[in-house]
C-alpha positions in Angstrom: 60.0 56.0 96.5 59.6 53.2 94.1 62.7 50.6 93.3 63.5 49.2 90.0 66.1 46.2 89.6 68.4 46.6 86.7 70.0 43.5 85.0 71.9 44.2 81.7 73.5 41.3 79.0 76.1 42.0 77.2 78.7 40.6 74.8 81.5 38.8 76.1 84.0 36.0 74.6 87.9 35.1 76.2 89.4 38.2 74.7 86.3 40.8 75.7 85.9 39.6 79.3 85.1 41.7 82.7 87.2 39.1 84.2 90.4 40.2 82.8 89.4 44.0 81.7 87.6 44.9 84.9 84.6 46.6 84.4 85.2 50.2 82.9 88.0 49.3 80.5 85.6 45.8 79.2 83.0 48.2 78.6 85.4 50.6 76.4 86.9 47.5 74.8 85.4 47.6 70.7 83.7 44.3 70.5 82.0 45.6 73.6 77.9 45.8 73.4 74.8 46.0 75.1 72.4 43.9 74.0 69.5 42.9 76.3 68.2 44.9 79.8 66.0 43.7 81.9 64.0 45.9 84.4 61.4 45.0 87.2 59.7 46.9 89.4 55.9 47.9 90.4 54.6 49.1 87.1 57.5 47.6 85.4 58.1 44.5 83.8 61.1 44.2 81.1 63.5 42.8 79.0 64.5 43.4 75.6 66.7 45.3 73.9 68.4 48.5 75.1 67.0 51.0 73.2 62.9 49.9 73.8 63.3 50.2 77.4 60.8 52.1 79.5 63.4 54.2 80.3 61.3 57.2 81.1 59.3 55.8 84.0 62.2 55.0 86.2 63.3 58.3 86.9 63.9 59.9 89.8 63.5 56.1 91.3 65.5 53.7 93.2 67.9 51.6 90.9 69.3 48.4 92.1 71.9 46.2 90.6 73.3 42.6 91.5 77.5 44.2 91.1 75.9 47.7 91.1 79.5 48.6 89.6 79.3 46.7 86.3 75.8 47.5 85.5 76.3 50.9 85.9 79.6 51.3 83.6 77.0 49.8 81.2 74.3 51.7 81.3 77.0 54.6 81.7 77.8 53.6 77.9 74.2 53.3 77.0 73.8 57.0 78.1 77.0 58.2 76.2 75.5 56.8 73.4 71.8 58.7 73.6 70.1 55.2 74.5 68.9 56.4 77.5 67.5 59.8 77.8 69.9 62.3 79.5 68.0 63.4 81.9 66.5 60.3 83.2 69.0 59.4 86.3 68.0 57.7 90.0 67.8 59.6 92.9 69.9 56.4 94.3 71.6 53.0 93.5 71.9 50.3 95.6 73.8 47.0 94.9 71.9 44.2 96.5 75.2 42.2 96.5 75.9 44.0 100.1 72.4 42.2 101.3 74.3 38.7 101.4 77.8 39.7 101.6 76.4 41.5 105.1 74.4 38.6 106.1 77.6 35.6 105.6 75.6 34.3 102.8 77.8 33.8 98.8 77.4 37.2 97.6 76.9 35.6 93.8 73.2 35.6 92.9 72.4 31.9 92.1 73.7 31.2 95.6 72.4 34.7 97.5 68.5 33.8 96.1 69.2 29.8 96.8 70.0 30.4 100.5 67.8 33.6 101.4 64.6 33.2 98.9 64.4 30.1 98.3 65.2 29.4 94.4 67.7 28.5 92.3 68.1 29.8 89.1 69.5 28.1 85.9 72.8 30.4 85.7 74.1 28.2 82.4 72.3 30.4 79.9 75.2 33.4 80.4 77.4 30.9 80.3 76.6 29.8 77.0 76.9 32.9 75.5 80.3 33.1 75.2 81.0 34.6 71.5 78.3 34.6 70.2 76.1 37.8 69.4 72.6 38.7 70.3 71.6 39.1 67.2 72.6 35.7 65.5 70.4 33.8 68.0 67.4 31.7 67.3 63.9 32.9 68.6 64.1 29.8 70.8 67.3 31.1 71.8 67.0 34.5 72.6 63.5 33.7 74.3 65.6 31.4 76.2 67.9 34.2 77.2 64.6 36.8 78.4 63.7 34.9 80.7 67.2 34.1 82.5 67.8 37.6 82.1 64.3 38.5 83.5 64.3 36.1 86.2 68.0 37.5 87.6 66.2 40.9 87.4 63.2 39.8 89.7 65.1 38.4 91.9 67.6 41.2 92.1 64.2 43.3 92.9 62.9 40.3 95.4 66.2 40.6 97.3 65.8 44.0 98.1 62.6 44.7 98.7 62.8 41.5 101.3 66.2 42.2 103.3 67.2 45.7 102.2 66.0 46.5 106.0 68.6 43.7 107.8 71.0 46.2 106.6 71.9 49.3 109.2 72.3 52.6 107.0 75.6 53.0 107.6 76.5 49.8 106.1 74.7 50.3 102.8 76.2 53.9 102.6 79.3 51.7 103.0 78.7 49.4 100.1 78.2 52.1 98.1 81.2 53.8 99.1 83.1 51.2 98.0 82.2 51.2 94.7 82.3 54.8 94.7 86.0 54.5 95.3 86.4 51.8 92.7 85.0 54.5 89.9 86.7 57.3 90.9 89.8 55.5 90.3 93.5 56.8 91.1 95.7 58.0 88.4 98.8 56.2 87.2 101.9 57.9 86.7 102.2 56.0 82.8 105.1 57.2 82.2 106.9 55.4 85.0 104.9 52.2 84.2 106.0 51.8 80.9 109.8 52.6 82.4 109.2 49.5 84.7 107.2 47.1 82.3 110.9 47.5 80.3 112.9 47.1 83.3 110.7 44.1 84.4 111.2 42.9 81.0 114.7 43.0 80.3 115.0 41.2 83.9 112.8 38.5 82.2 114.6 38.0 79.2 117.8 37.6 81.8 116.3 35.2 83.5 114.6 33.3 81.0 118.4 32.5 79.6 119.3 30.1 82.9 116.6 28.1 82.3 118.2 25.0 80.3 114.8 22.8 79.6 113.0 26.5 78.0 113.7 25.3 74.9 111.6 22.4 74.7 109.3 23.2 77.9 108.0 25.6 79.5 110.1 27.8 81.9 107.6 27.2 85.0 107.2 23.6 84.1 107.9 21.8 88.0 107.9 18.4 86.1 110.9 20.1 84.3 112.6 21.2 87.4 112.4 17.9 88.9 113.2 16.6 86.1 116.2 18.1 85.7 117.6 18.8 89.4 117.3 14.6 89.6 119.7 14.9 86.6 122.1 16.6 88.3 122.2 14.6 91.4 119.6 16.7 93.6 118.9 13.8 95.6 115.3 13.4 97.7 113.5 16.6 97.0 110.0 17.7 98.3 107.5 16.3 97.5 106.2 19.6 95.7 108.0 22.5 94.3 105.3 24.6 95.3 106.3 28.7 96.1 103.4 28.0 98.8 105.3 25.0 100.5 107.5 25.9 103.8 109.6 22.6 102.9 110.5 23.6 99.3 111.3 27.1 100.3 114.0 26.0 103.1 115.3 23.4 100.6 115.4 25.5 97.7 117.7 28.1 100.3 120.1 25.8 101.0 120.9 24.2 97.6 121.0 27.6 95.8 124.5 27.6 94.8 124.3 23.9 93.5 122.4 24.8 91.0 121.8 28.3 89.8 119.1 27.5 87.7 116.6 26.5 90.6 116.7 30.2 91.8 116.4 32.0 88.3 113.1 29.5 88.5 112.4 30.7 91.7 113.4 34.1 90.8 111.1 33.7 87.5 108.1 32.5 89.2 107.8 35.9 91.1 108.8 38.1 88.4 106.0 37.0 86.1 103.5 37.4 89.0 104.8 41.0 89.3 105.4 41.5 85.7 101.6 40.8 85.7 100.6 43.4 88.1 102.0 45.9 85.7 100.0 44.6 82.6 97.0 44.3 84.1 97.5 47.8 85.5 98.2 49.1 82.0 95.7 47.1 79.7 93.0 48.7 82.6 94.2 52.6 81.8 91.3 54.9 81.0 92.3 58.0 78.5 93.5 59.9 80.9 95.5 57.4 82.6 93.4 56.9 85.6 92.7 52.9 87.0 89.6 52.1 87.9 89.0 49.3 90.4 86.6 46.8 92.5 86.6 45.8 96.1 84.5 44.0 97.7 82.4 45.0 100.6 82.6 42.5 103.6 84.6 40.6 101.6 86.2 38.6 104.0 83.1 35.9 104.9 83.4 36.4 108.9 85.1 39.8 109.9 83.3 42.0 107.1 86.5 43.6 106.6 87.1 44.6 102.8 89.0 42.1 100.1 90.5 43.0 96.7 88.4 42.1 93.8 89.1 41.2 89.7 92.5 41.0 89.5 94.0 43.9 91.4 93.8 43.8 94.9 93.9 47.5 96.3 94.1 45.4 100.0 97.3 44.1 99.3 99.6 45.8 96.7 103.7 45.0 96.1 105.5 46.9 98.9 108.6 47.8 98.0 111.1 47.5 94.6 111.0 44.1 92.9 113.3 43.7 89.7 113.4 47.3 89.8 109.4 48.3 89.7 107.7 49.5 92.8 104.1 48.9 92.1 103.1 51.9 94.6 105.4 54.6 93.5 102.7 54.2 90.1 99.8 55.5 92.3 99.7 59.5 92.3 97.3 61.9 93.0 95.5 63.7 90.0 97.2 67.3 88.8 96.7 70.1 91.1 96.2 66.9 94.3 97.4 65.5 97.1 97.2 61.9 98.7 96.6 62.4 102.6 97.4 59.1 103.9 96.6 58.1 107.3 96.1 55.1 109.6 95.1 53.8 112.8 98.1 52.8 114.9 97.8 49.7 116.3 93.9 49.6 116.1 93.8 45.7 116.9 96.3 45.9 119.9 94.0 48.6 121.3 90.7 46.8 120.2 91.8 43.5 122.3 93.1 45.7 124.8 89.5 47.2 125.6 88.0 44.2 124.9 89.9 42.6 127.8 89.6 45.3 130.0 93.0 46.2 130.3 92.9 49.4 131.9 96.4 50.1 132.7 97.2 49.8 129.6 94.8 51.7 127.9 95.7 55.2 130.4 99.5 54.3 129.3 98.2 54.5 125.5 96.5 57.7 126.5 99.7 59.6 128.3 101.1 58.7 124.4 103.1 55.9 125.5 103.8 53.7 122.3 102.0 50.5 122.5 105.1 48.0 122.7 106.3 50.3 125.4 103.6 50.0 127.3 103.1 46.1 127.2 106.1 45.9 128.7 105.8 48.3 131.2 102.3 46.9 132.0 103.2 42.8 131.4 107.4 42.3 131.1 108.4 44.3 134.5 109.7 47.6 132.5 110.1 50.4 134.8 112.6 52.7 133.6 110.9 56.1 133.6 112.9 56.5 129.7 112.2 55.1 126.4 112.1 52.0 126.0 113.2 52.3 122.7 116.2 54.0 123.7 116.9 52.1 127.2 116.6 48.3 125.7 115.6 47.8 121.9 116.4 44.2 122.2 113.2 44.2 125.1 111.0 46.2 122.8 111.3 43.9 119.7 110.4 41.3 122.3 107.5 42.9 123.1 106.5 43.6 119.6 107.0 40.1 118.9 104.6 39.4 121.9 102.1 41.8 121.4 101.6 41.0 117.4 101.0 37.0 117.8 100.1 36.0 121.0 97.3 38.3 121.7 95.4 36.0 119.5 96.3 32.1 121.0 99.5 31.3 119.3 101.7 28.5 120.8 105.4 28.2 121.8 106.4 26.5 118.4 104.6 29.2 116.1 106.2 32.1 118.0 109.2 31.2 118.1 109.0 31.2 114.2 107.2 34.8 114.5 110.1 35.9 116.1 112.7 35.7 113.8 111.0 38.1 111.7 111.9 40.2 114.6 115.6 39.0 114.3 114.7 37.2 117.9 116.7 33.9 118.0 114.8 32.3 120.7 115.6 28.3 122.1 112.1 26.4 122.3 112.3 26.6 126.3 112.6 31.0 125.8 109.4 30.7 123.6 107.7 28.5 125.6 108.7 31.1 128.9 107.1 34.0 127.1 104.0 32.2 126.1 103.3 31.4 129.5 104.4 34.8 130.7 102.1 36.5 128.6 99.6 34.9 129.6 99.8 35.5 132.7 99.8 38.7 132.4 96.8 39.2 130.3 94.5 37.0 132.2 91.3 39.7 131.3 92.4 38.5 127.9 92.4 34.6 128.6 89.1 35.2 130.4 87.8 36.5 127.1 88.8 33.3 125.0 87.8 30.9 127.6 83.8 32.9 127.0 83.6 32.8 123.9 85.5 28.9 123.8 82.6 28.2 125.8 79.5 30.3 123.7 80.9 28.2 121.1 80.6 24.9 122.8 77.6 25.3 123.7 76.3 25.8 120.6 76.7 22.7 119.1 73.3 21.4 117.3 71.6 25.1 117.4 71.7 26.6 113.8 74.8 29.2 114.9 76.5 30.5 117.2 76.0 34.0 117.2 78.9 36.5 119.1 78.1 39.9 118.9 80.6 42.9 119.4 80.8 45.9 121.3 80.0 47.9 117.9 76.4 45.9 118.0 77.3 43.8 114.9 77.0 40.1 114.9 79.4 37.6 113.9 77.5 34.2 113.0 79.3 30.7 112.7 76.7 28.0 111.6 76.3 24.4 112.2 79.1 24.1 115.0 80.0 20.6 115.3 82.1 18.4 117.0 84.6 16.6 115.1 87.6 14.1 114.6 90.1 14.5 111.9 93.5 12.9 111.5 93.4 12.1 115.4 92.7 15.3 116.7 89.1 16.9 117.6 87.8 20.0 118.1 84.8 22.4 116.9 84.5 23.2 113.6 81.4 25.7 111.6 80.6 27.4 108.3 81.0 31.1 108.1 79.1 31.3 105.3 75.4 30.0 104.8 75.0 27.9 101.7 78.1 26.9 101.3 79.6 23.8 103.1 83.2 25.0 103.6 83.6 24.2 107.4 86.6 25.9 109.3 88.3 25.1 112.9 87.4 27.9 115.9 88.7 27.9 119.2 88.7 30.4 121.9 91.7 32.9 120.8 91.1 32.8 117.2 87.3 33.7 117.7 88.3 36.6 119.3 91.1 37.2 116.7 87.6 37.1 114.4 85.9 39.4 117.0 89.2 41.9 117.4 89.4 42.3 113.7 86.0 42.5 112.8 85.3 45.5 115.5 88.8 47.4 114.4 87.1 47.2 111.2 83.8 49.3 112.6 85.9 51.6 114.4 87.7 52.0 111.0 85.2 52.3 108.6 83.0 55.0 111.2 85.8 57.3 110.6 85.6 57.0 107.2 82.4 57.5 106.8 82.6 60.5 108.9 85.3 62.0 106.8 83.4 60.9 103.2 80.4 62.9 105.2 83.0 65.3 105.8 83.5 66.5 102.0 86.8 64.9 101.8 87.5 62.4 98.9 88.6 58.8 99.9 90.1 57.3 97.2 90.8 53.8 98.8 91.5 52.2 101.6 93.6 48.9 103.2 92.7 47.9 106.2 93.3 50.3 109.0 94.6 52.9 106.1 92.6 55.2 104.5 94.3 57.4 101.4 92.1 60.3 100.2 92.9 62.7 97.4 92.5 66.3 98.1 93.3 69.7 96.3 96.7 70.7 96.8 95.3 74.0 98.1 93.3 72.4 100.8 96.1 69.7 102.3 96.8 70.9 105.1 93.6 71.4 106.2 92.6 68.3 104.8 95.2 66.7 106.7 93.9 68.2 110.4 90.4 66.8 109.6 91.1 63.2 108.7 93.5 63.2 111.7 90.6 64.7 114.2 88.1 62.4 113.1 90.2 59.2 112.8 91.1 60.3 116.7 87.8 60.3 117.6 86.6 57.4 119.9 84.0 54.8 118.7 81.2 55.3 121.0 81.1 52.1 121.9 84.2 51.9 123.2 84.5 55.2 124.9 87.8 53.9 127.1 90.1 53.2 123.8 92.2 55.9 122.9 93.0 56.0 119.3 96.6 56.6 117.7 96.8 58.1 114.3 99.7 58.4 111.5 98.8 60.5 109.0 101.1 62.5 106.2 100.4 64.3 103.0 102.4 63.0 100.2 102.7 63.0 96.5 102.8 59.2 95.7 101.3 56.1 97.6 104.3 55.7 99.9 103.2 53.6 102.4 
């Protein structure tokens, strides 16, 4: 089957921007046009304007894209509008971005043909085509902006005709999958939203009026909040006033009352964060109130698990009310639907677990003990035949506490912090106790992060380290090295190739990378299965997949994503799998 690459230009300036619109709504937007393509393939080599392409001798053919989902809203347009014939449509697309996002190389295309073919395009000619219009440019000009767009094109095509093999197929059925999910979109419930973007507002407005510097600066100004809190006898702050900073937070806690203004600032600073959610949610509204979005396939440069993309990220949205808007209560299923909302329990407890070898507590798992329960039957002396749960909550938090941050290395000082999420009060001597008791207790566990502390040291001054997991994928950390910083050495590597952003490994947080990473294959097998199954999957986060179903069909719906999220990865045939799964009428996790 032959394989065209498909690059498209279009107009773009600070108010029409992909960016800010996301792809479907910029397409829609009125200054919105098409005005170059570029197409390469066997018999094909072309760029020029829309409506002169060759359109005709690409169908039936492979189409492939560099962001597969913005290229196709376009030419989505161009086929609304009669420039390309009706009929002509590929049998297939493929979005070469998944050929370096899979392979830990910058999934951007300057960078992806750089590291993995060797040449490095001039990517200032887009850039300097902000506002200004295809058809106002000089024949130097737009000659100028063929060839970029040509060259992106044949190296789009390059791309995937040289590494479309490294991929398995179930990973590029993936890729595609997600951006499936991104088009189909999930309806808004608008009348709601516009009910909290007033609500939001009016919170605003309230505190917007115990701001006293607003006047002359703006509200979020920290110059102005220093400024101001040294005026009224604040004393040594911070150094930084930072929402990110663990000092400011404590300080700002305890000098709340001294000055009420600090925490409408503080207060303000989160609304308008939230208060943008809801905009950008709104200004991306198709007709019929449905959002469309983008993830990104292995978006996260080491694990491969998913990561939001252009401005809304579907990974991590609001839980909760905040200033009276609950950002999930917006996301229903379409008339006549149902969301079927299920997730792994505890898939990265398990996935250590059988990693380790922990046997006993795997056959607790599978007599349905829950997992906290059975840590500390199998690791905190627990031997009550009842519930823990109902015998000794204070022992099960405990346990939670345990089983959620030490699997993965952390020391006596961290957990203790951890633990007060858990409303665990613990003296540095307690913390330090269960550390070593967990330990102890999980020495299959240590053994694991002393292997792969040592696969890692011994791969200083070889290209990478490569660690491969049960599932058969590998996980590849290049250039390990040796190094000093501040008075403290250890190892340190790039996760990505091309780019010289070097991280710190050691033994517990590679296999946090290697528990996470395989949880995420275990994951995304089941949903493959239950796309293959004829069941919409409308998005996913992490270890929770939502799909949209007819109302009709729930129930049934609802047995199916259960069975198939039960069943065990084959290549860890000992891990028993625990699913939650509901129907409901409104993202409500």
């Amino acid at each position: 089957m032959k394989t065209y690459a498909i690059d498209t230009e279009t107009y773009y300036d600070k108010n029409v921007s992909v960016k800010d619109l996301g792809a479907e709504a910029y397409t829609r937007h009125p200054d919105y046009y098409c005005g170059m393509v570029s197409i390469v393939g066997p018999d094909v080599r072309f760029v020029g304007k829309p409506q002169d392409a060759p359109w005709n001798r690409l169908r039936g053919a492979t189409w492939v894209a560099h962001n597969m989902q913005f290229d196709r809203w376009v030419l989505n347009r161009l086929w609304g509008q009669g420039v390309i014939p009706d009929d002509v449509r590929p049998s297939k697309w493929k979005d070469t971005t998944a050929i370096p996002a899979y392979l830990q190389v910058s999934r951007d295309l300057g960078n992806a043909a750089k590291v993995l073919l060797g040449k490095t395009p001039d990517k200032s000619v887009r850039t300097q085509m902000s506002g200004k219009h295809f058809d106002q440019l000089t024949p130097e000009r737009y000659q100028i902006l063929c060839d970029y767009a040509l060259t992106d094109a044949a190296l789009c095509y390059e791309l995937y005709t040289k590494f479309h093999n490294k991929l398995p197929q179930d990973e590029w059925d993936l890729a595609e999958l997600t951006v499936e999910q991104g088009d189909y979109g999930v309806q808004i419930n608008t009348r709601l939203l516009e009910d909290y973007l007033a609500t939001v507002q009016t919170h605003q407005i309230q505190l917007l009026d115990q701001i006293p510097w607003r006047a002359d600066k703006p509200a979020l100004s920290q110059a102005a909040l220093r400024t101001q809190l040294c005026a009224d006898g604040a004393g040594n702050l911070p150094k930084t006033t930072s929402a990110d900073d663990p000092a400011w937070a404590e300080w700002s806690q305890k000098n709340a009352d001294r000055f009420p203004y600090m925490e409408a600032f503080v207060q303000l600073r989160r609304l308008n964060k939230h208060l943008s959610t809801l905009q950008t949610i709104q200004n991306r509204l198709d007709t019929g109130g449905v959002l469309h979005f983008s993830m990104k396939y292995c978006g996260a440069r080491v694990t491969g698990r998913w990561a939001g993309d252009a401005g809304i990220n579907m990974q991590n949205l609001t839980k909760g009310e905040l200033f009276g808007a609950s950002v999930r209560d917006l996301f229903v299923p379409r008339d006549g639907h149902k969301f079927i909302i299920a997730d792994m329990s505890q898939i990265e407890m398990r996935v250590a677990a059988a990693i380790a070898g922990d046997t006993k507590f795997l056959n607790m798992l599978e007599q349905g003990i829950d997992c906290y329960e059975a840590h500390a039957r199998t690791a905190m002396g627990y031997k009550d035949p009842r519930p823990l749960k109902e015998v000794d909550p204070d022992l099960r938090q405990i346990a939670k506490a345990r089983c959620l941050s030490l699997q993965f290395g952390t020391g006596p000082d961290r957990f203790r912090e951890f633990a007060k999420n858990f409303g665990l009060d613990m003296s540095e001597a307690e913390a330090k106790k269960q550390v070593k008791s967990y330990r102890l207790a999980n020495k299959g566990l240590v053994s694991v992060w002393n292997e792969l502390q040592n696969t890692f040291d011994g791969s200083i001054g070889d290209p990478s380290c490569d660690v491969t997991l049960p599932t058969g994928r590998k996980l590849r950390y290049f250039d390990v090295a040796k190094q000093t910083v501040n008075g403290k050495t250890g190892l340190n590597a790039c996760v990505q190739r091309g780019k010289n952003i070097r991280e710190w490994f050691w033994g517990s947080k590679l296999f946090e990378n290697v528990v996470q990473a395989t949880a995420r294959d275990v994951f995304a097998a089941a949903m493959l299965r239950i796309d293959r199954g004829g069941i919409r999957t409308a998005w996913h986060v992490h270890d929770e997949l939502i799909c949209e179903v007819p109302e009709d069909q729930a129930k049934d719906a609802l047995e199916f994503v259960t069975e198939e999220m039960s069943k065990r990865h084959p290549a860890l045939p000992d891990m028993p799998l625990g699913v939650d799964a509901h129907i409901a009428s409104v993202y409500d996790k």
